[in-house]
N, C-alpha and C positions, 0 to 999 in steps of 0.2 A: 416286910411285905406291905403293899399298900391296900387299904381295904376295900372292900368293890360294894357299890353301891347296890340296894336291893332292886332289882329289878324283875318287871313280871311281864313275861313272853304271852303271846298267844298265839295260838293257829291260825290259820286262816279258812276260810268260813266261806271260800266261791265255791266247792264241789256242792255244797247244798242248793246254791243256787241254779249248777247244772243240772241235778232234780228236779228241782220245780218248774224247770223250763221243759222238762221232758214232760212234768206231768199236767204243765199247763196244753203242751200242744195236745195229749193223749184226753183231755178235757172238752179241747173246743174240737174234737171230730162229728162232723156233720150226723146229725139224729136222727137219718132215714132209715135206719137200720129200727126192727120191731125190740129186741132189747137194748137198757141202758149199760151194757157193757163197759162201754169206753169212757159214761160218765160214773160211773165206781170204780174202775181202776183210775183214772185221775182224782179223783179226791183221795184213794187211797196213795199215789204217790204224791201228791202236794201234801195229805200228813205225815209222810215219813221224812222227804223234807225240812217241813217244821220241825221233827223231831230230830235231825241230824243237825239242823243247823243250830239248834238249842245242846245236842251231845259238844258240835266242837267249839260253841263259842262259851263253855264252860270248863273247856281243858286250858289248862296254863304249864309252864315251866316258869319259876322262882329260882333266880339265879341272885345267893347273898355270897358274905362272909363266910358262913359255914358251910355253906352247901350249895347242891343241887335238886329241887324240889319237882318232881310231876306230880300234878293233881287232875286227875279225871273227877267225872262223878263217882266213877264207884271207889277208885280204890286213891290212895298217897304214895308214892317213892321218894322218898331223901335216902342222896349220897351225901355225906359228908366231905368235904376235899382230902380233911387228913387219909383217913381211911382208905382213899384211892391206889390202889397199887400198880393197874394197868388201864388206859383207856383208849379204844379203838373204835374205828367204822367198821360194821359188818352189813356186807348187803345179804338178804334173803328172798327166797322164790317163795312165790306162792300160787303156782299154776303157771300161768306166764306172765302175769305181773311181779315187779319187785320194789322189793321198800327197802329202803337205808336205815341202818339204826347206830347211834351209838352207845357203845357198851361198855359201862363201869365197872370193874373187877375189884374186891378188896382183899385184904390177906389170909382171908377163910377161903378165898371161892365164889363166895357168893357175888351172882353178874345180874345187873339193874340195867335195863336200856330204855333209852328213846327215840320215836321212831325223827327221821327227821322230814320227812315229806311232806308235812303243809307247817312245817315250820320257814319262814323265809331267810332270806341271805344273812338279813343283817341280825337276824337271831341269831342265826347259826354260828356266825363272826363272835358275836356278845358270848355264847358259850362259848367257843374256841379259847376266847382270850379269857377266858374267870380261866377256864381247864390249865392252861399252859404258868396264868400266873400264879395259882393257889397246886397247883399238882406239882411240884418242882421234884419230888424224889420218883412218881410215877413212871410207870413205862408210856410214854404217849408217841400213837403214833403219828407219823410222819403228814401224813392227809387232817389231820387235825392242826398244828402249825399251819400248814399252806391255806387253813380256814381262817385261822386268825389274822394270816397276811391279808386275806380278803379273795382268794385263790379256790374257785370253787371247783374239781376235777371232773366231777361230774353234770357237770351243766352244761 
């Protein structure tokens, strides 16, 4: 097999910006009003903001040789490739939004996922193909291939 170059993914980092642009209009509201309401909830969302956009411009995926790496601030996930025994896309609800994930299985049971939604295409593609070239005994499914081809189904 040929070896795959280290490479480090990131998120993308425009939903914070859609914050700040909320909490900039919710800042510049006209100050006829006797309290400063609107100017403490805008400082209050121009800092969460700041702090979102410093949460995902610190998350990465590490895609090597050996593995598969999420790194958040709080926590690490490494999959190993050997290790892999099934890997699939699951979508999940959460109210009426949904997020795509996918999920690593090894021969215990034990399932690792990530989420793929502000990951971009050509990330997604770069996973795809480590997954297909380094998982060769896995069960991968079929929507994982057609990412590799650069076939994205749900877009």
């Amino acid at each position: 097999m040929f070896p795959i170059e280290t490479t480090i993914l990131r998120q993308r980092t425009w939903p914070a910006f859609l914050v700040l642009a909320m909490g900039l209009i919710i800042f510049f509201i006209p100050k006829d009003q006797k309290q400063n309401v609107p100017l403490y909830i805008g400082i209050g969302i121009v800092a969460f903001s700041a702090l979102l956009y410093f949460l995902l411009s610190k998350t990465q995926v590490i895609v090597d040789d050996e593995g598969i790496t999420h790194k958040t601030i709080i926590k690490t996930r490494q999959v190993a490739w050997n290790s892999v025994t099934k890997t699939y896309l699951k979508s999940e609800h959460h109210g009426k939004s949904r997020t795509l994930y996918l999920y690593f299985e090894n021969s215990v049971g034990k399932k690792s996922k990530i989420s793929t939604n502000l990951l971009s295409r050509k990330s997604l593609r770069t996973i795809a193909e480590a997954i297909t070239m380094k998982c060769k005994t896995a069960d991968i499914e079929q929507r994982i291939y057609d990412m590799a081809e650069g076939q994205f189904p749900w877009y």
